[in-house]
Backbone as CSV, one residue per row, in Angstrom:
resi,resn,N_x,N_y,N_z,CA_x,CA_y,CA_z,C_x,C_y,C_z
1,UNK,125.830,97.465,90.747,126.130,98.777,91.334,126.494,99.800,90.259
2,UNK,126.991,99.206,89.107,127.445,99.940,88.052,126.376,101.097,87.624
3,UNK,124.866,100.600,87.759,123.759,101.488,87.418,123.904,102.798,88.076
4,UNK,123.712,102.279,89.583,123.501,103.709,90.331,124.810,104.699,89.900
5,UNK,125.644,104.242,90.015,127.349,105.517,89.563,126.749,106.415,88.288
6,UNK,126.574,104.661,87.320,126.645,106.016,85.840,125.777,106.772,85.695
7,UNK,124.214,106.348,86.556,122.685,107.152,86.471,123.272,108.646,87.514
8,UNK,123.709,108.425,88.461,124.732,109.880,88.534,125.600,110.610,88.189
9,UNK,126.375,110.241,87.795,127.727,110.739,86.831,126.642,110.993,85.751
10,UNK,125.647,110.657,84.616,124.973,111.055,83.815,123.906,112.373,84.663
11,UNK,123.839,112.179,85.635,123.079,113.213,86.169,123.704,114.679,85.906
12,UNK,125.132,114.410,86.896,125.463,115.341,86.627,125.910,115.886,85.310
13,UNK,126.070,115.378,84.571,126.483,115.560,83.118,125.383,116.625,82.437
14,UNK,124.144,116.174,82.855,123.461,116.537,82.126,122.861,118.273,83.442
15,UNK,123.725,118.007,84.637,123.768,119.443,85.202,124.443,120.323,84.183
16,UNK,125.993,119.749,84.567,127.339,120.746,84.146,127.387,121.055,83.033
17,UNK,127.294,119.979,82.129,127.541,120.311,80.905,126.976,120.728,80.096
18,UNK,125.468,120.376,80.098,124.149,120.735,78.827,123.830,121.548,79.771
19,UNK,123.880,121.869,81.110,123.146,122.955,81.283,121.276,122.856,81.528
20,UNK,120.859,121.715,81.672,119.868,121.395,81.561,118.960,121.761,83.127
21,UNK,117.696,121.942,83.055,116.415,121.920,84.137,116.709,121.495,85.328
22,UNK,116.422,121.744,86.498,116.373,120.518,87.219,115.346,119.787,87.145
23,UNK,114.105,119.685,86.451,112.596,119.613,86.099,112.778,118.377,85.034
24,UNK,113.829,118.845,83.832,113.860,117.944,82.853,115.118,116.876,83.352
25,UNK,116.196,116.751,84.414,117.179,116.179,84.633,116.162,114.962,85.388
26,UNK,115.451,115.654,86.177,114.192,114.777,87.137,113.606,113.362,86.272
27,UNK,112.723,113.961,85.054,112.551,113.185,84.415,113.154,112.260,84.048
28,UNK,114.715,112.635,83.506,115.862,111.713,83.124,115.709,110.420,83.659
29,UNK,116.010,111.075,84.954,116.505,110.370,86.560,115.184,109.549,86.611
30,UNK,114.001,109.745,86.363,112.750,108.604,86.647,112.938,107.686,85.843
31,UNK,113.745,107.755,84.527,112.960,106.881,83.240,114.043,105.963,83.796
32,UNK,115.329,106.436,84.019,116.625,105.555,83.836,116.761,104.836,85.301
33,UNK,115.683,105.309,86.369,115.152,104.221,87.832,114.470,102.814,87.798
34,UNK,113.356,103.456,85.948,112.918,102.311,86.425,113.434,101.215,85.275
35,UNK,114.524,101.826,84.309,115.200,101.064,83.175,116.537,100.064,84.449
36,UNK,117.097,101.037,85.629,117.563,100.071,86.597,116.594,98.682,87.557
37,UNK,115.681,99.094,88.047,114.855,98.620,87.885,114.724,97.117,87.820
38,UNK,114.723,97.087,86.135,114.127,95.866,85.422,115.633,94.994,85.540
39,UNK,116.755,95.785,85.036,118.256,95.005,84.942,118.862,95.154,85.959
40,UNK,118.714,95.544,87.020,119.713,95.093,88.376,120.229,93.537,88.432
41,UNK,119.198,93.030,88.249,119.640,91.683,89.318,119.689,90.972,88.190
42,UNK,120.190,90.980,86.776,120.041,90.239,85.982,120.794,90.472,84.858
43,UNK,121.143,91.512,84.939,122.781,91.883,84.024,123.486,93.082,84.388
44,UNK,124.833,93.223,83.955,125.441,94.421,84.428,125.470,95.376,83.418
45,UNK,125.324,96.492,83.576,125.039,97.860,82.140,125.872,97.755,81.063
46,UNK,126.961,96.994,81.692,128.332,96.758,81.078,128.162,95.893,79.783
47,UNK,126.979,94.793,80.004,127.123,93.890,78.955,125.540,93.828,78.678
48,UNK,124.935,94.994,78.578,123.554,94.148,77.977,123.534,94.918,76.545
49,UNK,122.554,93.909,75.685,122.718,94.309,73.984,121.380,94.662,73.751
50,UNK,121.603,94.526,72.283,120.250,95.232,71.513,119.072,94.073,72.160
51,UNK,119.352,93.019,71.900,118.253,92.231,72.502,117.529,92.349,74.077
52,UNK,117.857,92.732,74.824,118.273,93.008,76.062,117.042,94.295,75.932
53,UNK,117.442,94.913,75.435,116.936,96.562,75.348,115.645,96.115,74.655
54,UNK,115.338,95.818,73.704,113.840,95.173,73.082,113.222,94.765,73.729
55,UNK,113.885,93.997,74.743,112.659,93.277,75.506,111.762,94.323,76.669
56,UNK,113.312,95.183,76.882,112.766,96.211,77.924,111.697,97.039,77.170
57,UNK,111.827,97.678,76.123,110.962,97.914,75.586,109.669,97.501,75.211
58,UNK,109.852,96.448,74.887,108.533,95.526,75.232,107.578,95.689,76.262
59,UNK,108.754,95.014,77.433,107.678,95.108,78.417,107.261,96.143,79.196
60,UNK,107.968,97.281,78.405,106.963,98.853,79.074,106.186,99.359,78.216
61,UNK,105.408,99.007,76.912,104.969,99.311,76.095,103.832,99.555,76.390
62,UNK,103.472,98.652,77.099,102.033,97.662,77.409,100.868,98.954,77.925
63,UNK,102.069,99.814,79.145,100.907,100.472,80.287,101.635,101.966,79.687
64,UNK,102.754,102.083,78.486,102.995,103.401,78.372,102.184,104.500,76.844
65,UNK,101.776,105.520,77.162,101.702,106.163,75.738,102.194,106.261,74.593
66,UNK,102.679,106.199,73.176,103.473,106.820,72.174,104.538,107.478,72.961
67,UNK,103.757,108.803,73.572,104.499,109.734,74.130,105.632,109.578,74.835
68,UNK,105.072,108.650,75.843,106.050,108.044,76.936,107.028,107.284,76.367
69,UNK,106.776,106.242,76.047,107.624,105.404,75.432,108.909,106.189,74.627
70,UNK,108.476,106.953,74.262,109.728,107.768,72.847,110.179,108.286,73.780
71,UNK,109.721,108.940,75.159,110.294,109.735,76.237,111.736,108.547,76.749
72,UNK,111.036,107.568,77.261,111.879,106.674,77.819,112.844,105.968,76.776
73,UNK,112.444,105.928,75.310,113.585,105.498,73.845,114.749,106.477,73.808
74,UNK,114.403,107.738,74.240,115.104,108.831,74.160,115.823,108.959,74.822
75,UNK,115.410,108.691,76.429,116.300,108.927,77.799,117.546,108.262,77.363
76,UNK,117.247,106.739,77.402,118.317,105.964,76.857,118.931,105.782,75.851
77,UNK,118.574,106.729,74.721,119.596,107.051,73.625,120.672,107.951,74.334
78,UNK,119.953,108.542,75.044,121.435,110.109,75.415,121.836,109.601,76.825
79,UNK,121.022,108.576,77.457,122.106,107.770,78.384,123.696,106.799,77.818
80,UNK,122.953,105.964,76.578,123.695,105.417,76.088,125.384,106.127,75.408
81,UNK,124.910,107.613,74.667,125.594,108.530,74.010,126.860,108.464,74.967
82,UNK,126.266,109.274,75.855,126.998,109.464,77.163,128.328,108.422,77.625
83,UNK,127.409,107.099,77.975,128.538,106.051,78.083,129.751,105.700,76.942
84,UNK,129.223,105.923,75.527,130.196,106.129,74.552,130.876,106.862,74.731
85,UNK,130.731,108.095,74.997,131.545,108.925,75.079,132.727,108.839,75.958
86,UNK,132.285,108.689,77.390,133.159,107.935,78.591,133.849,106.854,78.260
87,UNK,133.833,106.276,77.267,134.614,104.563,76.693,133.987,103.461,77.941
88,UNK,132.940,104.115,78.320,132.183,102.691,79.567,131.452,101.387,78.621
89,UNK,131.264,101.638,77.437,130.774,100.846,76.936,131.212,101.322,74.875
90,UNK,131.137,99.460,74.581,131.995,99.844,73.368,131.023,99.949,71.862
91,UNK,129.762,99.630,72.233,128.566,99.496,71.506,127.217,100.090,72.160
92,UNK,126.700,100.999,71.158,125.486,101.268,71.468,124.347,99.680,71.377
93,UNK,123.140,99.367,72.327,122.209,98.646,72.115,121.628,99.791,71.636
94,UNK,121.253,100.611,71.405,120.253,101.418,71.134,120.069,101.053,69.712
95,UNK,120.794,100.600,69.049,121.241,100.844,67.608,119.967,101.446,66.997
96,UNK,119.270,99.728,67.045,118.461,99.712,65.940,116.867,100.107,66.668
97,UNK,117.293,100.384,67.427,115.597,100.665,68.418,115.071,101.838,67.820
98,UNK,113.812,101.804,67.420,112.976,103.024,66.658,112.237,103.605,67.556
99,UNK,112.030,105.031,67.857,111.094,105.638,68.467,109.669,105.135,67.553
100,UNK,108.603,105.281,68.827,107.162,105.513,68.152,107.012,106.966,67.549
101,UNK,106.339,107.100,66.406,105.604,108.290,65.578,104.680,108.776,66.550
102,UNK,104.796,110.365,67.210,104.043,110.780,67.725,102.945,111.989,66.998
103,UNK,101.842,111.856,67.163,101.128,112.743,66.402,100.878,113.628,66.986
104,UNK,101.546,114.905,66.789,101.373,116.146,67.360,99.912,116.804,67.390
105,UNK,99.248,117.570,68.779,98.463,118.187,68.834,98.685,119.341,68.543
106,UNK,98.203,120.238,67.891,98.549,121.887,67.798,98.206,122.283,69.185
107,UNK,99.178,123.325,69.890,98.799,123.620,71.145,97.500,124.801,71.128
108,UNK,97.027,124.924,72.350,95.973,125.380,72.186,96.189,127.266,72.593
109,UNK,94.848,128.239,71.669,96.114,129.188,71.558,94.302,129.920,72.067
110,UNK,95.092,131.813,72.615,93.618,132.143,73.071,93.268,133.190,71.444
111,UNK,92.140,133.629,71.559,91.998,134.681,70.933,92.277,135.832,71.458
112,UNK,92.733,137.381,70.547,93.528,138.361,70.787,91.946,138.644,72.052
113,UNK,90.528,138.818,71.617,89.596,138.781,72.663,90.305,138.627,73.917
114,UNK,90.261,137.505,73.950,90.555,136.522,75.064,91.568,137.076,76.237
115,UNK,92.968,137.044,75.113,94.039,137.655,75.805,93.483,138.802,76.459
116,UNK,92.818,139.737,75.685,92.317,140.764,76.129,91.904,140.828,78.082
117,UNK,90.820,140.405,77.551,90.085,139.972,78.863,90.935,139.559,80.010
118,UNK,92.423,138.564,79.874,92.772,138.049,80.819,93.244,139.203,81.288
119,UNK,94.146,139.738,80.660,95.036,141.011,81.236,94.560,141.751,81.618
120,UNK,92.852,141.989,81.300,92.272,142.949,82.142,92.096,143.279,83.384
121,UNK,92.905,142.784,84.508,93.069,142.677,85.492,92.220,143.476,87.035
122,UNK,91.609,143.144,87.740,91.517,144.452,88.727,92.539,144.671,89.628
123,UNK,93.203,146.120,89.151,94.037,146.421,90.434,93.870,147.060,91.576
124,UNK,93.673,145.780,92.483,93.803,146.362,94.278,94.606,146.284,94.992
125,UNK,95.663,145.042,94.817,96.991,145.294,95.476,98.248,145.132,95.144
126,UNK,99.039,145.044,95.921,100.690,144.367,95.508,100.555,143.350,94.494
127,UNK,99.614,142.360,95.141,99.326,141.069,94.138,98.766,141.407,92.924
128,UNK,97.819,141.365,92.985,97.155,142.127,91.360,98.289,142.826,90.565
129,UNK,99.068,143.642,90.999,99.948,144.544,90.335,100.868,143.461,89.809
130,UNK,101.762,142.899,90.740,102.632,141.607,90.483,101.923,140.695,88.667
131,UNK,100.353,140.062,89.214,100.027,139.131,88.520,100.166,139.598,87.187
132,UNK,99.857,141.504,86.954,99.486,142.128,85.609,100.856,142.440,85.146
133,UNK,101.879,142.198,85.478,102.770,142.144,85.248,103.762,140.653,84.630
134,UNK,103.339,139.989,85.254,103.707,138.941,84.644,103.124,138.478,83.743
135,UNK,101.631,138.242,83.459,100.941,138.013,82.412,101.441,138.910,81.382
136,UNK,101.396,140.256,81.338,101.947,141.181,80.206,103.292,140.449,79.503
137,UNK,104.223,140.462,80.289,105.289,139.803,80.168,105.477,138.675,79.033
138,UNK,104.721,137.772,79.760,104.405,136.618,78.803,103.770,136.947,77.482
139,UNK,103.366,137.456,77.422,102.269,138.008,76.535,103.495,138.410,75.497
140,UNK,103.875,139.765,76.037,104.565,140.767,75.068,105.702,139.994,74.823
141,UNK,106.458,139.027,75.332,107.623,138.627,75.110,107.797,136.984,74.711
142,UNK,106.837,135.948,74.984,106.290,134.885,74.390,107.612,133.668,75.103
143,UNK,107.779,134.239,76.483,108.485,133.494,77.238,107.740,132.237,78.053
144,UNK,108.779,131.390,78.071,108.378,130.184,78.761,107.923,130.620,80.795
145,UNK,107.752,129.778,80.934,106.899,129.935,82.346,108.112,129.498,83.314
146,UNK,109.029,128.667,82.816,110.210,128.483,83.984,111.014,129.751,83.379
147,UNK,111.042,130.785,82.563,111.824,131.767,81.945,111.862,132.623,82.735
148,UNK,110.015,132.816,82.749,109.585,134.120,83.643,109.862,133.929,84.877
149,UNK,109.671,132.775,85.976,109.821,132.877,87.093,111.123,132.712,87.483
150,UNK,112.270,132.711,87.084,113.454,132.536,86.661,114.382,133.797,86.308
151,UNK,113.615,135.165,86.040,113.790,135.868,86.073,114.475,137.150,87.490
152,UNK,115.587,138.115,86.848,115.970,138.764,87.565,115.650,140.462,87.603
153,UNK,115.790,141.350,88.709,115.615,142.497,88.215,116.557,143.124,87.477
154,UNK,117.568,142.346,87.680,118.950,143.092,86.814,118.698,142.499,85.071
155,UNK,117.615,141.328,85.136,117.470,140.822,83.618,116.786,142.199,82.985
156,UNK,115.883,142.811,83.513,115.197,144.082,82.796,116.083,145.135,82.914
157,UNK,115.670,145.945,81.370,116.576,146.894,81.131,114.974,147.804,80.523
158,UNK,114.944,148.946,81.361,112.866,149.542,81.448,113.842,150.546,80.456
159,UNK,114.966,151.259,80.910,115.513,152.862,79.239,115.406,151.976,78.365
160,UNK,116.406,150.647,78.025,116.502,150.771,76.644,114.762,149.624,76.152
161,UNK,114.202,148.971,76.968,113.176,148.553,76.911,112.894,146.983,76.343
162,UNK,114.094,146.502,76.927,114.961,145.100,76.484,114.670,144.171,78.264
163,UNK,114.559,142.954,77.992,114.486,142.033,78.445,115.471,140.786,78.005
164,UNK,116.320,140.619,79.046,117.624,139.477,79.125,117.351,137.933,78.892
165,UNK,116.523,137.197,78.921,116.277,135.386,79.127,117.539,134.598,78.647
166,UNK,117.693,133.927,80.000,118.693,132.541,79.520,117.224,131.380,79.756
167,UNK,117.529,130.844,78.452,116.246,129.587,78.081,116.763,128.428,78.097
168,UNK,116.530,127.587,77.443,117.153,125.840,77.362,118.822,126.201,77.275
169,UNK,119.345,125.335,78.000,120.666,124.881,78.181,121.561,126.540,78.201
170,UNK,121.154,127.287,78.934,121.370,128.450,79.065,121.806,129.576,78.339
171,UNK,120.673,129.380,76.955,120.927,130.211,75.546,120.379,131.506,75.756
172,UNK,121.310,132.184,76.015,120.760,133.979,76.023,119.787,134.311,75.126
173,UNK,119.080,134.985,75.013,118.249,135.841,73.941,117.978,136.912,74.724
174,UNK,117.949,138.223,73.981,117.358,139.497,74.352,116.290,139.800,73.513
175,UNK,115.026,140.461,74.462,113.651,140.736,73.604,113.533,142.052,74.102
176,UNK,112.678,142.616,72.800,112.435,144.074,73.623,111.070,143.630,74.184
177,UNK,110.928,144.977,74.938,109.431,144.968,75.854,108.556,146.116,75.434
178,UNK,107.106,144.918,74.865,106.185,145.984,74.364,105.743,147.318,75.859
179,UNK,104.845,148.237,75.067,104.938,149.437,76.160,104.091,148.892,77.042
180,UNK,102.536,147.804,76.792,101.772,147.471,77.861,102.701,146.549,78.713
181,UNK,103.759,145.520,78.896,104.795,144.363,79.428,105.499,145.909,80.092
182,UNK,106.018,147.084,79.861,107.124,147.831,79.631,106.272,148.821,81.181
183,UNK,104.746,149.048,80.912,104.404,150.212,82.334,103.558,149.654,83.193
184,UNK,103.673,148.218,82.943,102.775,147.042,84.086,104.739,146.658,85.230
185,UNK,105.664,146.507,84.519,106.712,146.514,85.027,106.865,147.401,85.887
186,UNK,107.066,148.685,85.615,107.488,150.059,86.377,106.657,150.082,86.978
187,UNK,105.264,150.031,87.299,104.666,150.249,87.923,104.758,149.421,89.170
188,UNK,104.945,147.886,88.843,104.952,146.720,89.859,106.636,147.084,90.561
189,UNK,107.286,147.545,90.047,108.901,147.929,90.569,108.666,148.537,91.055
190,UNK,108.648,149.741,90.837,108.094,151.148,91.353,107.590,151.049,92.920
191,UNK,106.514,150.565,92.696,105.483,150.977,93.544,105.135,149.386,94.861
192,UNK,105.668,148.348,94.184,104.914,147.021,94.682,105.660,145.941,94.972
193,UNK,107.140,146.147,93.886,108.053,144.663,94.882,108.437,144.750,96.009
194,UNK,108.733,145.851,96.333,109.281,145.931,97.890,108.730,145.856,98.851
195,UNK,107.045,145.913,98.738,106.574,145.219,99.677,106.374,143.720,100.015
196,UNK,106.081,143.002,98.813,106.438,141.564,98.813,107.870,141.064,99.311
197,UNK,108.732,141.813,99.324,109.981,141.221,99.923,109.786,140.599,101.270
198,UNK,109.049,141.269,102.195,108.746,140.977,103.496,110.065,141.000,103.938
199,UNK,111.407,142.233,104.229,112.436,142.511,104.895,113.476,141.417,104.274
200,UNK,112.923,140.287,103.245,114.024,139.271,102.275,114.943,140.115,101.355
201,UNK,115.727,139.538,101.239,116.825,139.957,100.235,116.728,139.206,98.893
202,UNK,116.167,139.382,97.981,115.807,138.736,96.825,116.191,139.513,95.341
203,UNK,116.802,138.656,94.595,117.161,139.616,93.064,116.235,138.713,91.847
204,UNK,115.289,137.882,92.860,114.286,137.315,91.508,113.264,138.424,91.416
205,UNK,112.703,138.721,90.099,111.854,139.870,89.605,110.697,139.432,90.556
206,UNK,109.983,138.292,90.119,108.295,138.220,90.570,108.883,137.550,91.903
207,UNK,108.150,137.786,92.820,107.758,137.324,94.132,106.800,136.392,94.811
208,UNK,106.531,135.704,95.200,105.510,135.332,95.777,105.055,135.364,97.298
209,UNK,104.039,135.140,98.088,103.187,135.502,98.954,104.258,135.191,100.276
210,UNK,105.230,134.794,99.760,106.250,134.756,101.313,107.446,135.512,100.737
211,UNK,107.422,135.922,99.941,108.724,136.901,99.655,109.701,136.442,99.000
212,UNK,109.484,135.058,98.417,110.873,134.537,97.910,110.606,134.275,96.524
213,UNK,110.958,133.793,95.862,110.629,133.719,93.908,109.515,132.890,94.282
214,UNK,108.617,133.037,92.925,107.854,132.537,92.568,107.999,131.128,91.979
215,UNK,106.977,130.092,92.608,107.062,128.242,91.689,106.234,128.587,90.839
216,UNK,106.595,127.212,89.545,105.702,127.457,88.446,104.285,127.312,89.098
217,UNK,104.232,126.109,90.037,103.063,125.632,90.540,102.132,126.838,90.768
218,UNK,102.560,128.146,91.615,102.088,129.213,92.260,101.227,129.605,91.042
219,UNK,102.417,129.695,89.983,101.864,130.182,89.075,100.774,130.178,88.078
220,UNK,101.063,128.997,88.045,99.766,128.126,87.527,98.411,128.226,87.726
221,UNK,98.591,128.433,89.075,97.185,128.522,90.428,96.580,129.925,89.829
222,UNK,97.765,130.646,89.704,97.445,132.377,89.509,96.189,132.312,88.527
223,UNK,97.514,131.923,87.575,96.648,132.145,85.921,95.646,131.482,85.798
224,UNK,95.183,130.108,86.182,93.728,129.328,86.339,93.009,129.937,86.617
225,UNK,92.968,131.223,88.175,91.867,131.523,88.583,91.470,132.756,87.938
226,UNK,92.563,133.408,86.960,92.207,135.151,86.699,91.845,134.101,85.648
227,UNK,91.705,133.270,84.377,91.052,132.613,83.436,89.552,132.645,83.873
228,UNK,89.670,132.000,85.354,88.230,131.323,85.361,87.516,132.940,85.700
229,UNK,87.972,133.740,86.630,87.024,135.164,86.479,86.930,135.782,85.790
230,UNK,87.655,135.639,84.657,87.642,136.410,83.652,86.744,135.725,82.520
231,UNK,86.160,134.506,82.933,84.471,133.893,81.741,85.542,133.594,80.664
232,UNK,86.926,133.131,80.643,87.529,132.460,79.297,87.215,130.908,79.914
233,UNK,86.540,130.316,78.222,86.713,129.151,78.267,87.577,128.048,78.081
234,UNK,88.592,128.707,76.768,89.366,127.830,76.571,90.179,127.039,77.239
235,UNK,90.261,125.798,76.974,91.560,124.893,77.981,92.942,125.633,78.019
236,UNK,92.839,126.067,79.447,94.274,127.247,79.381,95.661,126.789,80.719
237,UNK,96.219,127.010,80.458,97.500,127.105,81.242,98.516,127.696,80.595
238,UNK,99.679,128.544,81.633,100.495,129.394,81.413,101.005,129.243,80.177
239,UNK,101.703,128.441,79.737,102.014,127.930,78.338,101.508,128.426,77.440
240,UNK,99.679,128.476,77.337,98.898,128.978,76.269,99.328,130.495,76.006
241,UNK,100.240,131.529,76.737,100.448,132.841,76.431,101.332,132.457,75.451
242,UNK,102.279,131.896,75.623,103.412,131.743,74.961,102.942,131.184,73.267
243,UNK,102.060,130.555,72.999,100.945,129.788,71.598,100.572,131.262,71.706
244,UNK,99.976,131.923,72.115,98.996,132.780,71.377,99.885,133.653,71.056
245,UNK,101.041,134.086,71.939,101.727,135.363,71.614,102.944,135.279,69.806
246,UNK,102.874,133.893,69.736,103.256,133.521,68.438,102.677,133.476,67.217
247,UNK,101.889,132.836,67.849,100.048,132.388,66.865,100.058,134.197,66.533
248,UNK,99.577,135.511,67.139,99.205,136.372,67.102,100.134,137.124,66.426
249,UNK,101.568,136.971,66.296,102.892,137.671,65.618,102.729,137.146,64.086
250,UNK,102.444,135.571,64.195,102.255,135.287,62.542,100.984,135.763,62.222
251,UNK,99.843,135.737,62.506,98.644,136.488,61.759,98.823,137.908,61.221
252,UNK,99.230,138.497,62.336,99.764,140.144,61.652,100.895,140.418,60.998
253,UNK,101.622,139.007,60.443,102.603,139.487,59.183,104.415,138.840,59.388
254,UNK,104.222,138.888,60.934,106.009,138.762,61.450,106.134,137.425,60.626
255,UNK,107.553,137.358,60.189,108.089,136.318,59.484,108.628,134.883,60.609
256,UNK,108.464,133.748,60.208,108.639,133.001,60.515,110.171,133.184,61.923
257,UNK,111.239,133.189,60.855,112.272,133.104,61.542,112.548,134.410,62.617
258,UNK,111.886,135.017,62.396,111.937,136.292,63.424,111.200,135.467,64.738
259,UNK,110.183,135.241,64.591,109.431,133.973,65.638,110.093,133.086,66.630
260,UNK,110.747,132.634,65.455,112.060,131.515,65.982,112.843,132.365,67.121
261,UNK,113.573,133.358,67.055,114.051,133.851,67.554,114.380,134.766,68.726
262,UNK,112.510,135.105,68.699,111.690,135.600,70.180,111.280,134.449,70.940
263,UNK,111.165,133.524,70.272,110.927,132.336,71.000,111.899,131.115,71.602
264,UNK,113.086,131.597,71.188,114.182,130.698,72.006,114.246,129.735,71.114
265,UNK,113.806,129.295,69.633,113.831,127.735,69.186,115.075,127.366,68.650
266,UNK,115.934,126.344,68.903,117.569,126.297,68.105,116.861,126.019,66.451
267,UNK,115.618,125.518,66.246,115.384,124.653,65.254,113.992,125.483,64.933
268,UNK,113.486,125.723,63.242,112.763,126.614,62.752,111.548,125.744,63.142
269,UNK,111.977,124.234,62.604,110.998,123.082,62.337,109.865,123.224,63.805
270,UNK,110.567,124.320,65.065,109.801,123.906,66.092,108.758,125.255,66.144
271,UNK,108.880,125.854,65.308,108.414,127.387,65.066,107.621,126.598,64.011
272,UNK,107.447,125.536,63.109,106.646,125.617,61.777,105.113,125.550,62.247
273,UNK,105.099,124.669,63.729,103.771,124.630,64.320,102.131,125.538,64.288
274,UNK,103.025,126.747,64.670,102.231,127.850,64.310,101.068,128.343,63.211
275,UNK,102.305,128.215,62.053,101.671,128.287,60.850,100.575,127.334,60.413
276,UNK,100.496,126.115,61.391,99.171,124.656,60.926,98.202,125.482,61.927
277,UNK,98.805,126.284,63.028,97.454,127.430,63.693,96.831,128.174,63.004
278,UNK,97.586,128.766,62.410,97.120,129.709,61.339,96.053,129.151,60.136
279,UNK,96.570,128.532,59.881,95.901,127.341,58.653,94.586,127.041,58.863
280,UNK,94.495,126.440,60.061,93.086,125.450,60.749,92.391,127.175,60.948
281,UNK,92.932,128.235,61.406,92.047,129.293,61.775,91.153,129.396,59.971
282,UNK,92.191,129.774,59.470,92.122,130.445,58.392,90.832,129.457,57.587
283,UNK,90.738,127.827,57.918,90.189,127.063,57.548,88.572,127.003,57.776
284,UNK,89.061,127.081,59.689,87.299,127.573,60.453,86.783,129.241,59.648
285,UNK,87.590,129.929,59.516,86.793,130.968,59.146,86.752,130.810,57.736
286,UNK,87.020,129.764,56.315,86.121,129.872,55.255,85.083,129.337,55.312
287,UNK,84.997,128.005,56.396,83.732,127.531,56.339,82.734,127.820,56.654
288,UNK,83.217,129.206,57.742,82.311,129.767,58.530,81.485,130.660,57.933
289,UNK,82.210,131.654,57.340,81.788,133.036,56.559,81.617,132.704,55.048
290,UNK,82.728,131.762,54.523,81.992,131.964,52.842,80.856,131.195,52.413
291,UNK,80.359,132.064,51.620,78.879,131.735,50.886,78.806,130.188,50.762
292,UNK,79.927,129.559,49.926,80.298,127.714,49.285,80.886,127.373,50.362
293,UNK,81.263,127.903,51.582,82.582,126.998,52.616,82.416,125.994,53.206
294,UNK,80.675,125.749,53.261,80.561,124.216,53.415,79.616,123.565,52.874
């Protein structure tokens, strides 16, 4: 029984205190179901060791990714943390357990083209107005997709031309708002949230088709289909604004750590990504254009 308490009491922990997702707490909560799971009926949390934990590892290796696996090495490092901390347990098993080496993909980013095209929007209604607004958004401000829909009208500030985001574990940052993000706004305020309210009382910025905030899911749907009418090929989802709008700040000069900083990262190392974008571009176009490039 000991499992189920601490897999809640860690739940909430990782509400109250870190401040965390309910999206990423979810995950938590799956890895450490099926780590109960395997040890219910066969030891108590209280006393299992490093050996114990290897084997579990083991035997999820088999059907899991790199990815996964380090997901689920991880869960139970900051499950384990946790119980230290509480004095529930007087030794980490985790000790000596190594994550797998994951080999990062560079995410996939559009061309300024591209972007172009998406935002080109046709405006015929409330919706359209809404969608060109949020895409701008993303765009001009290189926010995450639970950021944007997460968003308030009291977060925008259209005089001084500033935008509010609380991001991971509820770290403020303020961005300004370029002028195309800055009169796709006013215009959708102005003229277009209040009809989406449908007589609701709502202080989330974007709306959706019943009047209440927008899901990422919705969102998702959005941006797939203005991609697909808009003849972009690239493998895209909401995310990809957020890669290009970085990708596109380092090509024209912005410094690294300025990056970092529109982008919410506690850590530069998660901003260095970019620059291997830059690189591989910079790479396709010698081979492409110079005389010797291949």
């Amino acid at each position: 029984m000991d499992y189920e308490d601490k897999i809640e009491e860690f739940k909430e922990y990782l509400l109250l205190e870190k401040k965390y997702s309910q999206n990423t707490i979810n995950s938590y909560a799956n890895e450490l179901k099926k780590f109960k799971k395997y040890f219910i009926d066969k030891k108590s949390l209280k006393n299992l060791n490093n050996k114990d934990i290897k084997d579990y590892v083991q035997s999820i290796s088999g059907g899991e990714s790199s990815k996964s696996l380090a997901h689920a090495i991880s869960t139970l490092k900051s499950f384990y943390k946790f119980l230290l901390t509480q004095k529930y347990v007087k030794n980490n098993p985790l000790d000596n357990i190594v994550q797998p080496k994951i080999k990062k993909d560079l995410p996939k980013v559009l061309s300024e083209e591209e972007v172009e095209r998406l935002l080109d929007i046709k405006l015929t209604n409330h919706y359209s107005y809404r969608n060109k607004a949020m895409l701008e958004m993303m765009y001009s401000s290189g926010l995450r997709v639970s950021e944007l829909i997460n968003l308030r009208v009291t977060d925008i500030d259209l005089e001084m031309e500033l935008v509010r985001i609380f991001g991971k574990g509820s770290k403020e940052r303020v961005i300004p708002l370029g002028d195309y993000a800055l009169d796709a706004l006013t215009e959708y305020l102005t003229y277009h949230r209040q009809s989406l309210l449908k007589k609701q009382d709502s202080n989330y910025l974007f709306l959706s088709s019943r009047g209440d905030k927008m899901t990422r899911q919705a969102f998702f749907k959005i941006v797939k289909k203005i991609a697909k009418d808009q003849g972009i090929k690239t493998d895209f989802s909401p995310h990809t604004l957020r890669h290009s709008f970085a990708t596109h700040l380092l090509k024209h000069g912005a410094d690294l750590r300025s990056i970092q900083e529109l982008l919410g990262h506690s850590d530069v190392s998660s901003t260095q990504i970019y620059t291997h974008i830059t690189n591989e571009k910079l790479k396709e176009n010698y081979q492409d254009f110079h005389p010797h490039g291949k």
